[in-house]
gemmi code that builds the backbone of each chain (N, CA, C; Angstrom):
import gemmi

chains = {
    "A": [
        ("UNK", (-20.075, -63.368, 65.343), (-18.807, -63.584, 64.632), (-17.659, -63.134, 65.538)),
        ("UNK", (-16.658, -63.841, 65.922), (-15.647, -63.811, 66.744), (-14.622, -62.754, 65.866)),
        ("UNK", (-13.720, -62.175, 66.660), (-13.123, -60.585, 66.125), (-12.074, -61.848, 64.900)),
        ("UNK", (-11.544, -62.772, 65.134), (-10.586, -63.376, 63.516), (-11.618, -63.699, 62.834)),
        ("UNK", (-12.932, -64.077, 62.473), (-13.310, -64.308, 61.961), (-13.943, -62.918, 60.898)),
        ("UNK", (-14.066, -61.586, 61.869), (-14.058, -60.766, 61.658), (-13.038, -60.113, 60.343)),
        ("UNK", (-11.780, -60.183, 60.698), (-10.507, -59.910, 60.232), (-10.628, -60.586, 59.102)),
        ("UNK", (-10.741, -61.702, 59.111), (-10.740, -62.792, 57.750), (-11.362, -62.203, 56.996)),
        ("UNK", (-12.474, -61.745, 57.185), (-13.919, -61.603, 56.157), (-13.253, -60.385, 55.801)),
        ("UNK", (-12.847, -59.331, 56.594), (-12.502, -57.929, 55.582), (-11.011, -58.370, 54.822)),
        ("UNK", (-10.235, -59.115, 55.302), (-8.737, -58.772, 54.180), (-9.293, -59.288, 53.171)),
        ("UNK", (-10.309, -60.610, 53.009), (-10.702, -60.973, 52.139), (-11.634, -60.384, 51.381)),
        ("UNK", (-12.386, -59.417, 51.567), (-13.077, -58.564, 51.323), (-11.764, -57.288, 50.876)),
        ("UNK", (-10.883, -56.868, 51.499), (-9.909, -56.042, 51.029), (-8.929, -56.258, 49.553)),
        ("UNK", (-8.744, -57.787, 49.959), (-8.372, -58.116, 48.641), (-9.143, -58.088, 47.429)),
        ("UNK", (-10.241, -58.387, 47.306), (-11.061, -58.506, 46.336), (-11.011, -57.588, 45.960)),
        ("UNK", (-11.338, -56.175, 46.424), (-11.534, -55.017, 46.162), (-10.268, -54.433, 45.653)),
        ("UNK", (-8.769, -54.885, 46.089), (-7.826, -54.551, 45.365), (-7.437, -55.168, 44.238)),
        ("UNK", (-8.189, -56.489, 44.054), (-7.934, -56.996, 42.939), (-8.011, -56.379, 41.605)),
        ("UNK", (-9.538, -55.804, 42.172), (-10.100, -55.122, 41.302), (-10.027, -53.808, 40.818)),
        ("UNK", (-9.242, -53.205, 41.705), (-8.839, -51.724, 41.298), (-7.263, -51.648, 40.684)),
        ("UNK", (-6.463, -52.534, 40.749), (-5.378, -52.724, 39.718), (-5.957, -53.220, 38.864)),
        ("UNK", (-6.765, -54.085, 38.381), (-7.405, -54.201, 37.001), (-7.944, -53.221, 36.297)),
        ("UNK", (-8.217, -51.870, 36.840), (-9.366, -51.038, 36.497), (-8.259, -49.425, 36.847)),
        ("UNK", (-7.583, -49.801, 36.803), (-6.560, -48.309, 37.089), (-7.112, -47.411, 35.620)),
        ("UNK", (-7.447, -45.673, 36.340), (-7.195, -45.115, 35.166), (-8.397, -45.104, 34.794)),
        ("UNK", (-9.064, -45.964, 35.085), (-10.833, -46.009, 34.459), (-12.427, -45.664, 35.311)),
        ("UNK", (-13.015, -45.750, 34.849), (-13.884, -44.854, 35.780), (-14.989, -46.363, 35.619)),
        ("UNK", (-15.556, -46.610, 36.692), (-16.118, -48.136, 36.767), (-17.349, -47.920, 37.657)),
        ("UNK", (-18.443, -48.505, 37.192), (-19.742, -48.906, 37.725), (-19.701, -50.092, 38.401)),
        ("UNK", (-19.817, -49.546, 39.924), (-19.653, -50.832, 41.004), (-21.247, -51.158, 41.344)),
        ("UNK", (-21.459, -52.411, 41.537), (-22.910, -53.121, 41.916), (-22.933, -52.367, 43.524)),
        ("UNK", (-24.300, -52.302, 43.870), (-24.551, -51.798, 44.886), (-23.980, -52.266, 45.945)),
        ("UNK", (-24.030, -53.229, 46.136), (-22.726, -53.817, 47.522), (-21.196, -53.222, 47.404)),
        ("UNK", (-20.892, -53.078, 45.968), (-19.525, -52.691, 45.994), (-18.041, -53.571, 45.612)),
        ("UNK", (-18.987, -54.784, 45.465), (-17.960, -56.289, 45.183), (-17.791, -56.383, 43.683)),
        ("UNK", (-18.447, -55.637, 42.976), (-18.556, -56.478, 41.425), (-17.939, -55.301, 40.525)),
        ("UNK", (-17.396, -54.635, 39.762), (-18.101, -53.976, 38.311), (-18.344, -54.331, 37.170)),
        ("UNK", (-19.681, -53.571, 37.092), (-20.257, -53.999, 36.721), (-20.317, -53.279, 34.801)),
        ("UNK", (-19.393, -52.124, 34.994), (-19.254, -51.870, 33.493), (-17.801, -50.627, 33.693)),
        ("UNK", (-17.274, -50.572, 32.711), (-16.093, -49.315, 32.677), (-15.381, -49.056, 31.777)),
        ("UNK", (-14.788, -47.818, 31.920), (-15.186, -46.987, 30.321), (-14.094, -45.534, 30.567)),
        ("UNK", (-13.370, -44.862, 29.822), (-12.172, -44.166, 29.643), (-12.792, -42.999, 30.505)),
        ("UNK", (-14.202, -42.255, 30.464), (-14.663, -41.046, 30.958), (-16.363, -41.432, 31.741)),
        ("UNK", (-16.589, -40.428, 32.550), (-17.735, -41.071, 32.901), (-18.769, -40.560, 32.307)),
        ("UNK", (-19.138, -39.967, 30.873), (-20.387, -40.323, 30.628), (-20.356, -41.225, 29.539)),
        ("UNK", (-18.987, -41.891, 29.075), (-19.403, -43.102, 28.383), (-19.192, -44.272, 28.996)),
        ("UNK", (-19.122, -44.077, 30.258), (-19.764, -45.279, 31.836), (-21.148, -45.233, 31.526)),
        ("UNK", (-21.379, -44.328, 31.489), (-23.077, -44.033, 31.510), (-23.524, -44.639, 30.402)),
        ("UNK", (-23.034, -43.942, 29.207), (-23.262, -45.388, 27.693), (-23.169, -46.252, 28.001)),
        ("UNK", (-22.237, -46.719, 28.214), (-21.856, -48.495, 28.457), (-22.708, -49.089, 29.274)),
        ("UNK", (-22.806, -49.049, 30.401), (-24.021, -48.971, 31.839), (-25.574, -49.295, 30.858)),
        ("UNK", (-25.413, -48.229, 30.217), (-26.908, -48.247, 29.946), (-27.344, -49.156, 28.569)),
        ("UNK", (-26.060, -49.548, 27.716), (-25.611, -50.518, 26.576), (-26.186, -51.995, 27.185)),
        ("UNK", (-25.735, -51.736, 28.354), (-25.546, -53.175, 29.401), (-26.958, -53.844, 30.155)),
        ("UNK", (-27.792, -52.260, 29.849), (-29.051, -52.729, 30.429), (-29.337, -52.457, 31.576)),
        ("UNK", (-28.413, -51.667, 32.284), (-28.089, -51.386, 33.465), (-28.613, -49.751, 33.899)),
        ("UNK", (-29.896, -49.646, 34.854), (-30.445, -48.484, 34.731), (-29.507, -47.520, 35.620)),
        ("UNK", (-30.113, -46.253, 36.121), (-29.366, -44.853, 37.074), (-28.923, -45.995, 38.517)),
        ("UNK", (-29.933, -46.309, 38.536), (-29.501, -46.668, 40.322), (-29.449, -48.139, 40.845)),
        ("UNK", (-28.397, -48.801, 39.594), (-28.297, -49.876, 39.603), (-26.735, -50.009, 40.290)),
        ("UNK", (-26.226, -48.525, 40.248), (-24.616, -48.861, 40.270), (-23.950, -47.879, 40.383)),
        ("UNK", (-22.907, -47.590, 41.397), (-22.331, -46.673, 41.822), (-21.160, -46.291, 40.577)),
        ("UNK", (-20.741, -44.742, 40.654), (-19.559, -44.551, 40.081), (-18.358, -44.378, 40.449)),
        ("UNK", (-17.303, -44.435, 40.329), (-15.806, -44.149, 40.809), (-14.898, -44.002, 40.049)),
        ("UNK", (-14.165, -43.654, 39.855), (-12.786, -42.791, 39.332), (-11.653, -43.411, 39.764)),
        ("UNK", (-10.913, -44.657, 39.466), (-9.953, -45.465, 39.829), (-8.595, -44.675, 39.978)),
        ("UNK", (-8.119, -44.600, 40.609), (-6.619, -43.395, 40.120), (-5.633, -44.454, 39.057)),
        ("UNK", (-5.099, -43.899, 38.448), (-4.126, -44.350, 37.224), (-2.684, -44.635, 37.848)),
        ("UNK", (-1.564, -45.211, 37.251), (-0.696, -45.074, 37.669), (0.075, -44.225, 37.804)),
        ("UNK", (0.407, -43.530, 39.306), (0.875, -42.334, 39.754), (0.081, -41.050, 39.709)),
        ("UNK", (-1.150, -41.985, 39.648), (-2.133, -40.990, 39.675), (-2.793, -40.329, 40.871)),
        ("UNK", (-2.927, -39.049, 40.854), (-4.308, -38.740, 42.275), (-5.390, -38.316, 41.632)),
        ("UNK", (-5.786, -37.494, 43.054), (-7.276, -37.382, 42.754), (-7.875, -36.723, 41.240)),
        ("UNK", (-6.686, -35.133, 41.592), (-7.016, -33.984, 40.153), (-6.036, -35.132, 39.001)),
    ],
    "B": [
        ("UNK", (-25.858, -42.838, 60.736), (-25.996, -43.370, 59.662), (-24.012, -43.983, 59.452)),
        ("UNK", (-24.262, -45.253, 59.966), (-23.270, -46.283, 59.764), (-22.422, -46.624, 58.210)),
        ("UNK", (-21.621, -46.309, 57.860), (-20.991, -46.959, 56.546), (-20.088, -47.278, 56.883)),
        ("UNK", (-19.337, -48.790, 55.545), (-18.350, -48.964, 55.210), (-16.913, -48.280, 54.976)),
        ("UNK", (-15.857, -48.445, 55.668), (-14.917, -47.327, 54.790), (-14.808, -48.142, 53.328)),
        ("UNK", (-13.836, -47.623, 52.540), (-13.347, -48.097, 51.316), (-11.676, -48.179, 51.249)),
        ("UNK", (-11.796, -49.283, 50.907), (-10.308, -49.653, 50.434), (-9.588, -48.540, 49.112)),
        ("UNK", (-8.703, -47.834, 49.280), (-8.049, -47.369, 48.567), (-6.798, -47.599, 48.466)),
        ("UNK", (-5.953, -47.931, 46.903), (-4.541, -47.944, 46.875), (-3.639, -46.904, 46.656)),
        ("UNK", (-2.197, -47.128, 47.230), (-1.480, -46.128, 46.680), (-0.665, -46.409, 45.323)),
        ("UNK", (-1.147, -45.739, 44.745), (-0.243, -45.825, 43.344), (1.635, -45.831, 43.286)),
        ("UNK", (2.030, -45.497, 44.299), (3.455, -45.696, 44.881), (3.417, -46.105, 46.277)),
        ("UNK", (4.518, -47.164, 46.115), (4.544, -47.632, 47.738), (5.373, -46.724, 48.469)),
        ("UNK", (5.153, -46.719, 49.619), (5.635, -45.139, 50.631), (7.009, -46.592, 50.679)),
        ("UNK", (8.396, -45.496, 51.008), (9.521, -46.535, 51.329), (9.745, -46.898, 52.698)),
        ("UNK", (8.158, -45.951, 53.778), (8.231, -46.403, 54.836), (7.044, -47.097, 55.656)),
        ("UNK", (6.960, -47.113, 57.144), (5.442, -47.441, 57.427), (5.049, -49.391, 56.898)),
        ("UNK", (6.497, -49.727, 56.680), (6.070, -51.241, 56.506), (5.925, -51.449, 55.012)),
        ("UNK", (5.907, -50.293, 54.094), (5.201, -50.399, 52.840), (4.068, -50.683, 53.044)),
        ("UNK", (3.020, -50.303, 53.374), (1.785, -50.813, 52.763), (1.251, -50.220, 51.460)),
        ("UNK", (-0.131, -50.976, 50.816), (-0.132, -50.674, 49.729), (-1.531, -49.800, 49.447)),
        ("UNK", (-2.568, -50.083, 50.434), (-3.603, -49.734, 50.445), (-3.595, -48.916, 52.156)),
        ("UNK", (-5.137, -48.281, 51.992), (-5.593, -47.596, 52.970), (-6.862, -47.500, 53.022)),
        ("UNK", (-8.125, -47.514, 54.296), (-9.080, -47.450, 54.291), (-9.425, -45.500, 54.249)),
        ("UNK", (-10.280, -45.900, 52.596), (-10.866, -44.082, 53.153), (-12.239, -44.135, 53.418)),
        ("UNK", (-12.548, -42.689, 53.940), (-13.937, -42.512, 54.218), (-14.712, -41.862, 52.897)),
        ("UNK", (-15.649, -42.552, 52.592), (-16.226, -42.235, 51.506), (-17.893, -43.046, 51.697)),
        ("UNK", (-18.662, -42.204, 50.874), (-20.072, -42.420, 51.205), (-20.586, -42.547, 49.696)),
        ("UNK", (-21.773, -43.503, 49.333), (-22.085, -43.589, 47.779), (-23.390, -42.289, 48.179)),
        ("UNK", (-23.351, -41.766, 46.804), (-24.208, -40.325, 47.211), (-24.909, -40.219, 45.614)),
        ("UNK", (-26.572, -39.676, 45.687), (-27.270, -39.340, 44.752), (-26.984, -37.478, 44.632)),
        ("UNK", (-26.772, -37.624, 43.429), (-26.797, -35.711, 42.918), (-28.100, -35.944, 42.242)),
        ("UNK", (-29.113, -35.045, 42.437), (-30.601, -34.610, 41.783), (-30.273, -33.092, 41.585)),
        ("UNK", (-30.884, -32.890, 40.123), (-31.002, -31.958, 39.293), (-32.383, -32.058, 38.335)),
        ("UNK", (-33.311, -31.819, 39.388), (-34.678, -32.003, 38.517), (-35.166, -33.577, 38.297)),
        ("UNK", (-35.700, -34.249, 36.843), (-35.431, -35.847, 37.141), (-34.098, -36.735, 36.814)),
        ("UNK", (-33.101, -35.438, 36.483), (-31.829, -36.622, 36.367), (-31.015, -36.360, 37.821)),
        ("UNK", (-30.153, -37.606, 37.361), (-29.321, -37.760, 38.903), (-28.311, -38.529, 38.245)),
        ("UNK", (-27.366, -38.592, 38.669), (-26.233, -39.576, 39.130), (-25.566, -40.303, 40.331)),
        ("UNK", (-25.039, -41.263, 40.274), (-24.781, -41.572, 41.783), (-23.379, -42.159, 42.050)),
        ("UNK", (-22.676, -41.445, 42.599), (-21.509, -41.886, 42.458), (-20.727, -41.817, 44.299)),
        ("UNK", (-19.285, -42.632, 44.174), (-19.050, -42.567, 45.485), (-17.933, -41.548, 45.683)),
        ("UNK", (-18.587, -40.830, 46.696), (-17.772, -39.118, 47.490), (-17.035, -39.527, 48.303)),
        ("UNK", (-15.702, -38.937, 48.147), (-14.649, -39.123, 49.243), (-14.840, -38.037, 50.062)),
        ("UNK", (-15.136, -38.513, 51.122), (-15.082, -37.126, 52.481), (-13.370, -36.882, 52.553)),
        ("UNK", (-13.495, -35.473, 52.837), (-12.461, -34.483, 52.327), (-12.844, -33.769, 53.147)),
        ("UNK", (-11.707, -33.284, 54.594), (-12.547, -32.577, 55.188), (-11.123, -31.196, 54.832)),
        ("UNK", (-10.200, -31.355, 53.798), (-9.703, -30.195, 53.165), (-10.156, -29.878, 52.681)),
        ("UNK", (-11.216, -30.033, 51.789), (-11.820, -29.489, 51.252), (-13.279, -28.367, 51.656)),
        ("UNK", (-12.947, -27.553, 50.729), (-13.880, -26.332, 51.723), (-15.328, -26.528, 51.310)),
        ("UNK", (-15.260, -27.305, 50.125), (-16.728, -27.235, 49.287), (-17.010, -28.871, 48.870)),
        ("UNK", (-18.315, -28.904, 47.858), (-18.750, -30.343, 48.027), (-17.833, -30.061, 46.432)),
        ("UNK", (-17.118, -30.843, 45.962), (-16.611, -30.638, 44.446), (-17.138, -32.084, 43.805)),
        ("UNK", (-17.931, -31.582, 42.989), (-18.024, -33.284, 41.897), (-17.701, -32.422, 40.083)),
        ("UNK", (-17.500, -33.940, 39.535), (-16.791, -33.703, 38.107), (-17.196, -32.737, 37.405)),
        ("UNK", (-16.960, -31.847, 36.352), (-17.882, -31.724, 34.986), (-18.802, -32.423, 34.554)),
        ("UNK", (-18.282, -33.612, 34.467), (-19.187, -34.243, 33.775), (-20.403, -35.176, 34.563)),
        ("UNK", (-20.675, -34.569, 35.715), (-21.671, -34.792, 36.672), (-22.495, -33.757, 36.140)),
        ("UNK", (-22.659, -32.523, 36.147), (-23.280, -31.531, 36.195), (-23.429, -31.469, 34.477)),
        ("UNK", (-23.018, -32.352, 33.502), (-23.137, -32.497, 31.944), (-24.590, -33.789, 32.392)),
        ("UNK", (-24.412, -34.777, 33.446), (-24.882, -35.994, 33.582), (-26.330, -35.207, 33.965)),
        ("UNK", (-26.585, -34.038, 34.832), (-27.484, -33.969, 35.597), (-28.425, -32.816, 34.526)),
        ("UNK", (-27.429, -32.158, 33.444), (-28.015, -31.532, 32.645), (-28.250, -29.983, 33.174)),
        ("UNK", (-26.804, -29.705, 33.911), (-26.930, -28.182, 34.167), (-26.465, -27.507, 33.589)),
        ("UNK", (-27.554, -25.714, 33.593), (-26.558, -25.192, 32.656), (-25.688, -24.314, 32.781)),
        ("UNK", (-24.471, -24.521, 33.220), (-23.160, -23.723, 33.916), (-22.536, -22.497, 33.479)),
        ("UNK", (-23.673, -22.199, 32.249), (-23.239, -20.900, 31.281), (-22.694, -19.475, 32.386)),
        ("UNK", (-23.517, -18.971, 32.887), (-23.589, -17.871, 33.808), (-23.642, -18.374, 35.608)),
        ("UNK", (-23.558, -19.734, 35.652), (-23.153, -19.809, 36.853), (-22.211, -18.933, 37.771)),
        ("UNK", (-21.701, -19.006, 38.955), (-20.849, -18.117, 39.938), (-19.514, -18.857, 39.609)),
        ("UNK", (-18.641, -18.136, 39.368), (-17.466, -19.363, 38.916), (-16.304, -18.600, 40.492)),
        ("UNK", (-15.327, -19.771, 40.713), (-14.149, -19.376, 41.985), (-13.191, -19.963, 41.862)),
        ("UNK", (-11.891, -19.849, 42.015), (-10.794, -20.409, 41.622), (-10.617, -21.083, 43.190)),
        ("UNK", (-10.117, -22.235, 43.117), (-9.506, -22.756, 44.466), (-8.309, -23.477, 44.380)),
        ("UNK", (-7.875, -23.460, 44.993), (-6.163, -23.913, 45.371), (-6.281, -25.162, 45.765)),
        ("UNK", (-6.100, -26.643, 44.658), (-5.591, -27.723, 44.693), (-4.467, -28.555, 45.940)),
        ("UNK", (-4.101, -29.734, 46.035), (-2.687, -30.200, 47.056), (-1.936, -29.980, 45.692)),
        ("UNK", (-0.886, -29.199, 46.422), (0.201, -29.043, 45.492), (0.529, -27.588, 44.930)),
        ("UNK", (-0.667, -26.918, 45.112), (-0.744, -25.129, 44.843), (-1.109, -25.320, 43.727)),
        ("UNK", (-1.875, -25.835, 42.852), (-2.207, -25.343, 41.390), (-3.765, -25.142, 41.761)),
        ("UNK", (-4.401, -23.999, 40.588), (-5.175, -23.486, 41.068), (-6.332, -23.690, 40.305)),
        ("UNK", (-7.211, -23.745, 40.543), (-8.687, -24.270, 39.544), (-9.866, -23.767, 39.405)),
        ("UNK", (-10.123, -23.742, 38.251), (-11.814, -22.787, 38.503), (-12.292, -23.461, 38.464)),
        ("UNK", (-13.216, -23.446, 39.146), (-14.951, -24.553, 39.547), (-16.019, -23.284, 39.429)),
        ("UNK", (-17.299, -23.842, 38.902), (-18.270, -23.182, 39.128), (-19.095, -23.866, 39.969)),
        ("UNK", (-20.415, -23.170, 40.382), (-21.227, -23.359, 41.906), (-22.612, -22.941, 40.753)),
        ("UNK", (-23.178, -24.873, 41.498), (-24.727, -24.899, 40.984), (-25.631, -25.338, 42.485)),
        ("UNK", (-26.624, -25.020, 42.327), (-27.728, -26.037, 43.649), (-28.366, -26.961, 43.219)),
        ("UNK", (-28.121, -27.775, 44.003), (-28.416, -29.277, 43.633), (-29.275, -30.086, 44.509)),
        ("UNK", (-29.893, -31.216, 44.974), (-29.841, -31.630, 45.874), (-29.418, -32.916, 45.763)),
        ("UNK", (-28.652, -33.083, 47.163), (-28.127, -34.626, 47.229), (-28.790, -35.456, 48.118)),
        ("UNK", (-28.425, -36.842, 47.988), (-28.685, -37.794, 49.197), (-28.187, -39.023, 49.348)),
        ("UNK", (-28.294, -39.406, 50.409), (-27.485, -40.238, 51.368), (-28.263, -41.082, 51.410)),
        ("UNK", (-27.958, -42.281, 50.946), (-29.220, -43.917, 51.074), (-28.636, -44.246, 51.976)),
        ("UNK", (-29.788, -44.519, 53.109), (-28.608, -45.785, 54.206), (-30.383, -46.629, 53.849)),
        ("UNK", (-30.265, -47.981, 54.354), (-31.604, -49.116, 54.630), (-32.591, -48.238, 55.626)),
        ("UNK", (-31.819, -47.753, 56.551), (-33.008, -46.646, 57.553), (-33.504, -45.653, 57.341)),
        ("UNK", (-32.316, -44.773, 57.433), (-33.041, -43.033, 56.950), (-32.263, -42.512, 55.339)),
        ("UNK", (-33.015, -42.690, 54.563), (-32.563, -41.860, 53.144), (-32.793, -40.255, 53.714)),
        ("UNK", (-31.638, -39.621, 53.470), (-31.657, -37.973, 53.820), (-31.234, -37.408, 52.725)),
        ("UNK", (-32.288, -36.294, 52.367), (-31.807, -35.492, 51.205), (-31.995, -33.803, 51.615)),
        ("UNK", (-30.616, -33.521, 51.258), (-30.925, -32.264, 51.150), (-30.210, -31.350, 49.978)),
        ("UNK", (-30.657, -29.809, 49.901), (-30.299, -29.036, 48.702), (-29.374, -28.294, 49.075)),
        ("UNK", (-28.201, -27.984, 48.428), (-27.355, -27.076, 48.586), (-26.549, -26.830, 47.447)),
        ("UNK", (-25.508, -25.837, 47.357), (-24.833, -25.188, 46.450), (-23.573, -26.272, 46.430)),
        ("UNK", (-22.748, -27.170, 45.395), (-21.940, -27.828, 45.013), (-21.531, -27.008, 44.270)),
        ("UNK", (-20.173, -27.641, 44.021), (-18.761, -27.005, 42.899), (-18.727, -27.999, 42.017)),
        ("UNK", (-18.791, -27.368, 40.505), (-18.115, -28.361, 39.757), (-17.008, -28.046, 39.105)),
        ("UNK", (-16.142, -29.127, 38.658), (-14.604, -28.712, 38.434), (-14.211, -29.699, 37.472)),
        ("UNK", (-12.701, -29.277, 37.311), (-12.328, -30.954, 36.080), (-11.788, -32.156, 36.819)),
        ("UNK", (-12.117, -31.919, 38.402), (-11.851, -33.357, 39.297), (-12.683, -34.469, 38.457)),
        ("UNK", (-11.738, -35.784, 38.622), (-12.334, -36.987, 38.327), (-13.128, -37.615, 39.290)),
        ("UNK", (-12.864, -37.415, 41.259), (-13.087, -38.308, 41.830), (-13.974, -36.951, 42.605)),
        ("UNK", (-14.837, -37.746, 43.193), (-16.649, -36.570, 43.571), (-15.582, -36.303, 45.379)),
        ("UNK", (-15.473, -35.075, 45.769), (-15.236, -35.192, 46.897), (-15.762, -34.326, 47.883)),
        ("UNK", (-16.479, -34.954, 49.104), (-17.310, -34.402, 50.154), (-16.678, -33.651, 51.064)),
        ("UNK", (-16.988, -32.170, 50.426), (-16.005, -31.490, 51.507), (-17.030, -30.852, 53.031)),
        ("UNK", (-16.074, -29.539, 53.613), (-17.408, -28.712, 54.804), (-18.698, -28.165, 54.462)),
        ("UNK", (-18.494, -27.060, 53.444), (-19.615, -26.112, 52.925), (-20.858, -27.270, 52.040)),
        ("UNK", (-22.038, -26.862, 52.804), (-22.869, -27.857, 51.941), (-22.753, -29.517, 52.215)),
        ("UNK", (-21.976, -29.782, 53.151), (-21.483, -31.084, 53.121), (-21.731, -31.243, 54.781)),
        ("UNK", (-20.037, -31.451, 55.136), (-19.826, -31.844, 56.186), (-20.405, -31.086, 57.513)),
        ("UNK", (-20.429, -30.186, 57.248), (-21.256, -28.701, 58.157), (-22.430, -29.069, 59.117)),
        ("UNK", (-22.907, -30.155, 57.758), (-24.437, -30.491, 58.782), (-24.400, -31.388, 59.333)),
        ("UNK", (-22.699, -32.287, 59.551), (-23.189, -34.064, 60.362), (-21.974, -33.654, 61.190)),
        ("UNK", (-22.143, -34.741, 62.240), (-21.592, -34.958, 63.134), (-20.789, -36.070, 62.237)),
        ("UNK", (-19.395, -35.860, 62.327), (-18.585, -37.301, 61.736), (-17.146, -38.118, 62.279)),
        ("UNK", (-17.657, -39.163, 62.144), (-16.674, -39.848, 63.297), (-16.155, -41.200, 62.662)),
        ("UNK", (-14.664, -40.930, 62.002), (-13.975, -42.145, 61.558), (-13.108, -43.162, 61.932)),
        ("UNK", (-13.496, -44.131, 62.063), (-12.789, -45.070, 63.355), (-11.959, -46.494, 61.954)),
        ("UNK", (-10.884, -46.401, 61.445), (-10.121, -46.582, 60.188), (-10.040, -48.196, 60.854)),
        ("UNK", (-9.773, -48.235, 61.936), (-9.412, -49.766, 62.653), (-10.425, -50.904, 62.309)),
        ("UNK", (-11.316, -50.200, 62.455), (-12.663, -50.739, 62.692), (-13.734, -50.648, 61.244)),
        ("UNK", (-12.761, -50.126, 59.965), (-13.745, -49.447, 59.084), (-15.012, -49.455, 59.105)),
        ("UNK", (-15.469, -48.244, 59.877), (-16.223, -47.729, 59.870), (-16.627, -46.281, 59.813)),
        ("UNK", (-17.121, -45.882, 59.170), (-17.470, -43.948, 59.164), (-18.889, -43.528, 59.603)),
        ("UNK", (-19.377, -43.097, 60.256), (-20.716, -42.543, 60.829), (-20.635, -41.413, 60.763)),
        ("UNK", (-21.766, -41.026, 59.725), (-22.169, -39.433, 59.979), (-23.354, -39.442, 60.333)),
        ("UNK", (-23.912, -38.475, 61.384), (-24.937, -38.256, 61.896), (-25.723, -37.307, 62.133)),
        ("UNK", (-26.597, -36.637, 61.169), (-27.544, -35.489, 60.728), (-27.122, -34.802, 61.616)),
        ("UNK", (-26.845, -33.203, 61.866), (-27.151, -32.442, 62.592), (-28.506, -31.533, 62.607)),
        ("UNK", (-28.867, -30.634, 63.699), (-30.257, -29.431, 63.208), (-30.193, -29.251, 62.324)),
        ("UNK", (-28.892, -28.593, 61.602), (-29.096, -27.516, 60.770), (-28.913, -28.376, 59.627)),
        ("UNK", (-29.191, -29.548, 59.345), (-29.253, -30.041, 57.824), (-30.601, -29.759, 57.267)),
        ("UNK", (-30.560, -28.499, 56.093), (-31.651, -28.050, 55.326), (-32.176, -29.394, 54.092)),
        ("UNK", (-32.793, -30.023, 55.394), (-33.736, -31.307, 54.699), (-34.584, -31.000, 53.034)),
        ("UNK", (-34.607, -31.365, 52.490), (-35.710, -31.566, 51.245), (-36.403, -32.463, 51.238)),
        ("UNK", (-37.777, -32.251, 50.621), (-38.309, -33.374, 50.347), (-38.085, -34.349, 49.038)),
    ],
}
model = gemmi.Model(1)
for chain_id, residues in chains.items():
    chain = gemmi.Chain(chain_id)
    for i, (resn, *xyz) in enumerate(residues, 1):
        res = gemmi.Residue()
        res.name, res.seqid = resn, gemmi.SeqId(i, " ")
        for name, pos in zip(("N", "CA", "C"), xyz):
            atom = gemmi.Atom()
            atom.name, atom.element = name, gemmi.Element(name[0])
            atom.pos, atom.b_iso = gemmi.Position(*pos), 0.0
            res.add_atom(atom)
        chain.add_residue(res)
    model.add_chain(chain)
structure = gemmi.Structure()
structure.add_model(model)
structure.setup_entities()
């Protein structure tokens, strides 16, 4: 893969991923193992874990994360 | 052991630097084991940070019991100050090649986002973040107290 073709694949890959985290501000979200999808999300994370597991979706089907909110950080 | 960085946004655009809106961080998806439960969530390497800190409600997830744990106050960005308590855990690192797990003492706190700090953490890898290129490599050192 030539270095623009390179470039292409991540903004597009960057975007996606920002698409998805302004949709999801504030919420705590179960990402598919690659990291492209979520796959469930929910106000706190152990009712990620409900939901997740509502969904059919076992422990190590799916990563967790903590979206920051607006004007939000980490604490 | 090769990873992805992660795209992160800023919730305010800086009024300088071009505005941008996002930034690549270094962060690793990581298993917490506590007997047969676990959780798995993704750790922001934090190398301000002195300790490995993940949520409350990780250590509610993993089913510890934090009653008489060692509790320590630590100083937040911004100066506010926080008590965390300190459990042993063991974690690990999936890559397709080498899954590495090892046990050590973590903080838990009322942080939302799991973050990989020195103690217990960073101490044992060699780590090298190249943001251009997103990419982050950490790479076992001796002294990582392996588990089985």
């Amino acid at each position: 893969m030539d270095q623009i073709a390179r470039w292409t694949e991540r903004e597009n890959r960057n975007k996606a991923r920002l698409a998805l985290l302004n949709q999801y501000m504030g919420k705590h979200v179960a990402w598919s193992l690659d990291m492209t999808k979520v796959l469930a999300a929910a106000d706190d994370h152990l009712s990620l874990h409900e939901e997740a597991a509502r969904l059919g979706l076992k422990g190590g089907d799916y990563v967790t994360e903590y979206i920051d909110g607006e004007g939000g950080h980490i604490w | 052991m090769l990873f992805p960085t992660t795209t992160a946004t800023f919730t305010n655009r800086f009024p300088a630097f071009g505005r941008p809106t996002f930034r690549q961080m270094p962060a690793v998806n990581i298993y917490a084991h506590y007997g047969p439960a676990f959780d798995f969530g993704l750790a922001y390497i934090d190398t301000m940070s002195d300790v490995i800190l993940l949520p409350d409600s990780v250590a509610q997830k993993l089913k510890l019991d934090l009653r008489f744990a060692p509790a320590h106050t630590i100083t937040v960005v911004g100066g506010s100050q926080v008590v965390v308590q300190f459990a042993e855990i063991t974690l690990e690192l999936r890559h397709p090649r080498t899954p590495i797990r090892w046990t050590t003492e973590v903080a838990f706190g009322p942080t939302q986002r799991w973050l990989f700090g020195h103690f217990g953490g960073l101490e044992f890898f060699h780590f090298t973040l190249d943001t251009v290129n997103e990419e982050l490599i950490l790479a076992p050192r001796e002294n990582l107290p392996v588990a089985e």
